[in-house]
C-alpha positions as CSV (number, residue, x, y, z in Angstrom):
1,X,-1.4,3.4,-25.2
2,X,-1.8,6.4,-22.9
3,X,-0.3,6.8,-20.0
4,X,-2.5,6.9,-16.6
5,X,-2.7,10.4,-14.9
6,X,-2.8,11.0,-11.2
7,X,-4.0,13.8,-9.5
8,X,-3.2,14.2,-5.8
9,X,-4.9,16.6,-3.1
10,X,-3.6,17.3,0.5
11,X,0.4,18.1,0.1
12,X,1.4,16.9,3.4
13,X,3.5,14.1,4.4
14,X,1.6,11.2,2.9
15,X,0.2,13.4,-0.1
16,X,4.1,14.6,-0.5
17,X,5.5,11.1,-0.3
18,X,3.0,9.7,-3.2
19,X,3.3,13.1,-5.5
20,X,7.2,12.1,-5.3
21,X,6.5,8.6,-5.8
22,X,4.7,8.9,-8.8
23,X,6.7,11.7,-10.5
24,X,10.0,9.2,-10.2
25,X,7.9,6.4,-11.9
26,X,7.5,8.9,-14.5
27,X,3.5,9.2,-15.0
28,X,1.8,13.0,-15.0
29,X,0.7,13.8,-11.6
30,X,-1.2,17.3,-10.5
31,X,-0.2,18.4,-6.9
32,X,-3.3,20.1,-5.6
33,X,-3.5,22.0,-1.9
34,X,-4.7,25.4,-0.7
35,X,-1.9,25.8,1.2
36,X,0.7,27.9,-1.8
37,X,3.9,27.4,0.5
38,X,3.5,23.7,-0.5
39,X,1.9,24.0,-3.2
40,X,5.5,25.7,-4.2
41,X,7.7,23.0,-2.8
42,X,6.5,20.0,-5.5
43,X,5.9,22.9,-8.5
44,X,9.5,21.4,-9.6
45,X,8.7,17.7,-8.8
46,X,5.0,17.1,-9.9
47,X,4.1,17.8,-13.5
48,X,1.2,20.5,-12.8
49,X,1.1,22.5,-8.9
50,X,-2.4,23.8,-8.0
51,X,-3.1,26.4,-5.4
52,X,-7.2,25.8,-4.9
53,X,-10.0,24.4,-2.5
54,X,-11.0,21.4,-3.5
55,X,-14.2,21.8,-1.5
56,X,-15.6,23.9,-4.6
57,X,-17.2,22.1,-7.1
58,X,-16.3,24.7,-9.4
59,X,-12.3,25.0,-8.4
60,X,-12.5,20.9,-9.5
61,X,-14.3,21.7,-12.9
62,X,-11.7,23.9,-13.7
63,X,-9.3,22.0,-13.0
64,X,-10.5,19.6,-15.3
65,X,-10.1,16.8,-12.2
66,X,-12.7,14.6,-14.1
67,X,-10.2,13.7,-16.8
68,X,-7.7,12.1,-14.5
69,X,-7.5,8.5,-14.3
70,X,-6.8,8.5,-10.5
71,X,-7.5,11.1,-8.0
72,X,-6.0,10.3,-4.5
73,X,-7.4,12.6,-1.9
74,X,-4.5,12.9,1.3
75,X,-5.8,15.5,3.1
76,X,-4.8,14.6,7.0
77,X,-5.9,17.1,8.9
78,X,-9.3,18.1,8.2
79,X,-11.5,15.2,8.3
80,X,-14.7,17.3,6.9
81,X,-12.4,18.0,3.7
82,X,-11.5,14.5,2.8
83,X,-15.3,13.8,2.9
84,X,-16.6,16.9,1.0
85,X,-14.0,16.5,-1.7
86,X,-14.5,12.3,-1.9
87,X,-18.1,13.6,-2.9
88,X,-17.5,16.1,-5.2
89,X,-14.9,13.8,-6.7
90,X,-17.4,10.7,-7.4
91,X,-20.3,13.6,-8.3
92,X,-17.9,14.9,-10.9
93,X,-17.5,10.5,-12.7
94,X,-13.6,10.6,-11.5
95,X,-13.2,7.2,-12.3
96,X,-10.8,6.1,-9.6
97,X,-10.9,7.5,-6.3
98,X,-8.2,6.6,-3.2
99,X,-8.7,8.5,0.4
100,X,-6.4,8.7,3.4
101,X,-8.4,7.7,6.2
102,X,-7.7,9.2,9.8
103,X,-9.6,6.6,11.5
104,X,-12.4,3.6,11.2
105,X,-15.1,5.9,11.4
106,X,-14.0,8.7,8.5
107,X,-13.4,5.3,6.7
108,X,-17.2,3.8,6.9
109,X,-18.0,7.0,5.7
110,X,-15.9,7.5,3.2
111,X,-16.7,3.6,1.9
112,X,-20.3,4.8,1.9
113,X,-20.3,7.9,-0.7
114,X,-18.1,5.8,-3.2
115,X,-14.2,5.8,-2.7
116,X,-12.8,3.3,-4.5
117,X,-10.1,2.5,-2.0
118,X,-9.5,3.9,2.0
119,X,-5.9,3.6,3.2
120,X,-4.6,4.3,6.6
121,X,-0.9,4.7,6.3
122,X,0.2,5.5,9.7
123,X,-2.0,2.7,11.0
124,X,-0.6,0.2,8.1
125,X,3.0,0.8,8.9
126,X,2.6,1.1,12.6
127,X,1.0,-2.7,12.5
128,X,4.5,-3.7,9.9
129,X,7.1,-2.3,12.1
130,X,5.2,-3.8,15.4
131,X,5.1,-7.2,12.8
132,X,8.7,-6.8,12.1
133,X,9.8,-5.9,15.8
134,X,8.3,-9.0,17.3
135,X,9.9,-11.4,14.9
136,X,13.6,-11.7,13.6
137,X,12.9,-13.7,10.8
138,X,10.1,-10.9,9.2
139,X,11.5,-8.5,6.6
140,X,8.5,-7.3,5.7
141,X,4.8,-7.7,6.2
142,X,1.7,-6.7,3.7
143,X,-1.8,-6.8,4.9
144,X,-4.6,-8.0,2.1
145,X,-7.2,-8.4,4.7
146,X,-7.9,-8.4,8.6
147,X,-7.1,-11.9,9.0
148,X,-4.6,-13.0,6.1
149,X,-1.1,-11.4,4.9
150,X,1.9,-11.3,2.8
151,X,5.0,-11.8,4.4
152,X,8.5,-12.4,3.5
153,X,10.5,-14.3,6.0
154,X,13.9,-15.2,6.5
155,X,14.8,-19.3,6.7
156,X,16.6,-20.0,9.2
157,X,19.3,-22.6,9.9
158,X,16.1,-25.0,11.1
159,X,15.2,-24.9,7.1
160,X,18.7,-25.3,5.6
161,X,18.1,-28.5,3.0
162,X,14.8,-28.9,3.6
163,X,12.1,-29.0,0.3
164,X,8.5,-28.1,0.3
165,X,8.0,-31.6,0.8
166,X,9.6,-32.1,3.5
167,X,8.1,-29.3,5.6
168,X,4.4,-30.2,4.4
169,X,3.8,-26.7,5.2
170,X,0.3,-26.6,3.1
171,X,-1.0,-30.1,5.0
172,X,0.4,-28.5,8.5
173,X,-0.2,-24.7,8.8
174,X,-2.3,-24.2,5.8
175,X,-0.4,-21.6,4.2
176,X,1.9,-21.2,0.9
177,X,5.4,-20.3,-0.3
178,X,4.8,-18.5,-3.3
179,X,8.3,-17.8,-4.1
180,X,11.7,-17.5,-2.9
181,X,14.4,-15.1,-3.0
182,X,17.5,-15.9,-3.4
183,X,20.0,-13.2,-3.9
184,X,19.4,-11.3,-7.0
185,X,17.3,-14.2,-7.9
186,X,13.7,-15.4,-7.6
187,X,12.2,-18.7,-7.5
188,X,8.4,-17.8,-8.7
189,X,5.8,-20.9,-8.0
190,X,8.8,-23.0,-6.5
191,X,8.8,-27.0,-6.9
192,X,8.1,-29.4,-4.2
193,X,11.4,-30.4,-4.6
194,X,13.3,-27.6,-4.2
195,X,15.5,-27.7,-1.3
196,X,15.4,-23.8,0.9
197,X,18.8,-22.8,1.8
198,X,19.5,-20.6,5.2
199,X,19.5,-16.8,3.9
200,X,16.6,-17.4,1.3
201,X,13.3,-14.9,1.8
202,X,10.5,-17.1,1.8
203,X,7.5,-15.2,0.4
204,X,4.5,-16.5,2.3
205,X,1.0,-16.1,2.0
206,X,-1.7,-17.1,4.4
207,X,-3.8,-16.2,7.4
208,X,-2.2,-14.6,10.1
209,X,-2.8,-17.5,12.2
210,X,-1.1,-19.8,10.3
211,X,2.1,-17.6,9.5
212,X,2.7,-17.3,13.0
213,X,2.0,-20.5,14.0
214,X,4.8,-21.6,10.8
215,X,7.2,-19.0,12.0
216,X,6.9,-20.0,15.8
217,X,7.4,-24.1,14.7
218,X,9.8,-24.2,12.0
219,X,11.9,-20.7,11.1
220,X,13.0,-19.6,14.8
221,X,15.7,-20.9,15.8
């Protein structure tokens, strides 16, 4: 089976982060950016280092950019880039496209010529480290939609012994404990009967509503 290849444009911090992301999981990844100082820092880490504009059609075409699995456009700082090059991108049949968004407006547009997926890492991680300042018990915190998330939470003493069926916590808060880690282990799907020990990570899915409401009630201490 052939290995996915990814093709990423914009070498700053985000583009950086995701060209050495990919390289260490080992999958062929083209570092693109007209910029040749940075292009020159990731020659040695990504598989392929481009020096070209990615605003011209015809720098893409010869790049061969419409044989890559997944193009990820993270060009920060020049808002009428991301756009130009998203077009070109879906012109060109690239069959998966992912841009860094700047704000809610580049997104809309963005959303409307065809990316496949926005993302808006400094405004993702800015709302997880607000998430996990506020509470104690919150390791870590993954959006899937404005009003419902992923979050892994610490039990506290208040849930030492207790089991799923004890705490109701689907009947009461509407949310569920889709698995729990313990250690180097994990409970995947656990059992109504399993009893939560202080120290587990509760994996939790629900509305954001709800996880609060479950954090506020039954894991602070």
């Amino acid at each position: 089976m052939k290995r996915k290849e990814f093709a990423v444009i914009g070498l700053g911090r985000f583009g950086g982060s995701m060209v050495q992301a990919l390289s260490d999981e080992g999958v062929e990844v083209l570092a693109i950016d007209n910029d040749e100082e940075k292009v020159n820092q990731f020659a040695s880490i990504a598989s392929h280092a481009v020096v070209g504009d990615t605003t011209d059609e015809a720098v893409l075409k010869s790049i061969g950019i419409r044989n890559f699995d997944h193009v990820i456009v993270a060009i920060g700082d020049n808002i009428q880039a991301s756009i130009l090059t998203t077009l070109i991108l879906k012109e060109l049949g690239v069959k998966h496209i992912t841009v860094k968004a700047t704000n809610d407006y580049h997104e809309k547009v963005l959303s409307r010529i065809g990316a496949d997926q926005v993302v808006h890492p400094e405004r993702d991680m800015g709302r997880r480290i607000a998430h996990n300042i506020v509470s104690n018990n919150v390791l870590d915190y993954l959006e899937l939609s404005d009003e419902h998330s992923i979050v892994e939470i610490v039990a506290s003493r208040r849930l030492d012994g207790n089991t799923l069926i004890d705490l109701d916590i689907r009947a009461k808060y509407g949310i569920n404990i889709v698995a729990i880690k313990r250690g180097r282990d994990i409970i995947v799907s656990p059992q109504a009967t399993d009893p939560i020990k202080q120290g587990d990570i509760l994996i939790v899915i629900g509305a954001d509503t709800d996880i609060t409401r479950f954090e506020k009630n039954v894991v602070e201490d």
